[in-house]
C-alpha positions as CSV (number, residue, x, y, z in Angstrom):
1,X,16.8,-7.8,1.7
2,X,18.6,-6.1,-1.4
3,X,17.6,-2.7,-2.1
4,X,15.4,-3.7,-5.6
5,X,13.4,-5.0,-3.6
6,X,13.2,-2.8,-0.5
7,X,12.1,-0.1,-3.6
8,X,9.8,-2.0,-5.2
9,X,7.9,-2.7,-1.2
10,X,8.1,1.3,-0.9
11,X,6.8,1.7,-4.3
12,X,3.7,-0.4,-3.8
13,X,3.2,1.4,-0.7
14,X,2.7,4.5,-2.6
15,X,1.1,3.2,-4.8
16,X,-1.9,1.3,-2.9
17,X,-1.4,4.6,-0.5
18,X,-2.4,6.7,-3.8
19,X,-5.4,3.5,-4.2
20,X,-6.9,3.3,-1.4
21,X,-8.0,7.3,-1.7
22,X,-9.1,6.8,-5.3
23,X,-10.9,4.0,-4.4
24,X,-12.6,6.0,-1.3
25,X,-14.0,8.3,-3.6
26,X,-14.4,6.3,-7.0
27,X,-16.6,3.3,-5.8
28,X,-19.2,6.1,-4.0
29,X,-17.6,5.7,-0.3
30,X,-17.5,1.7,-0.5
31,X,-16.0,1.6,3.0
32,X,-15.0,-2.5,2.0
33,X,-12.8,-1.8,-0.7
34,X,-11.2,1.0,1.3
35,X,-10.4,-1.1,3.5
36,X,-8.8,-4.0,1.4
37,X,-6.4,-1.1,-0.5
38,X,-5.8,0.4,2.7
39,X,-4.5,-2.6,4.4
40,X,-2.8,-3.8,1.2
41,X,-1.0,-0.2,1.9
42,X,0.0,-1.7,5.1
43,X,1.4,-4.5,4.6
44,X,3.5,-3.1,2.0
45,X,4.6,-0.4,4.4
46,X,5.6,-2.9,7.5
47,X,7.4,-5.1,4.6
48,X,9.2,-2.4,3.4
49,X,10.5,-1.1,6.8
50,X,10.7,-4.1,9.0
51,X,13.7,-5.4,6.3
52,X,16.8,-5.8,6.7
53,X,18.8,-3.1,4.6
């Protein structure tokens, strides 16, 4: 995987990292929507480190 894109997976990951706690405490505790940016946060995570550098 080139490295743009091995950034951009870790950049996302910080990014829907960063989401999933504003979302915890912007939509009053909605535990579903936590859940969908936290395992958004995931996937980007396992993309960005599972790759091949």
């Amino acid at each position: 995987m080139s490295p743009k894109l091995q950034q951009l997976f870790s950049m996302l990951f910080l990014l829907f990292f960063l989401a999933t706690i504003v979302v915890y405490f912007v939509s009053d505790k909605n535990m579903k929507l936590t859940w969908i940016t936290g395992a958004c946060a995931v996937v980007c995570y396992l993309l960005y480190r599972f790759s091949k550098r």
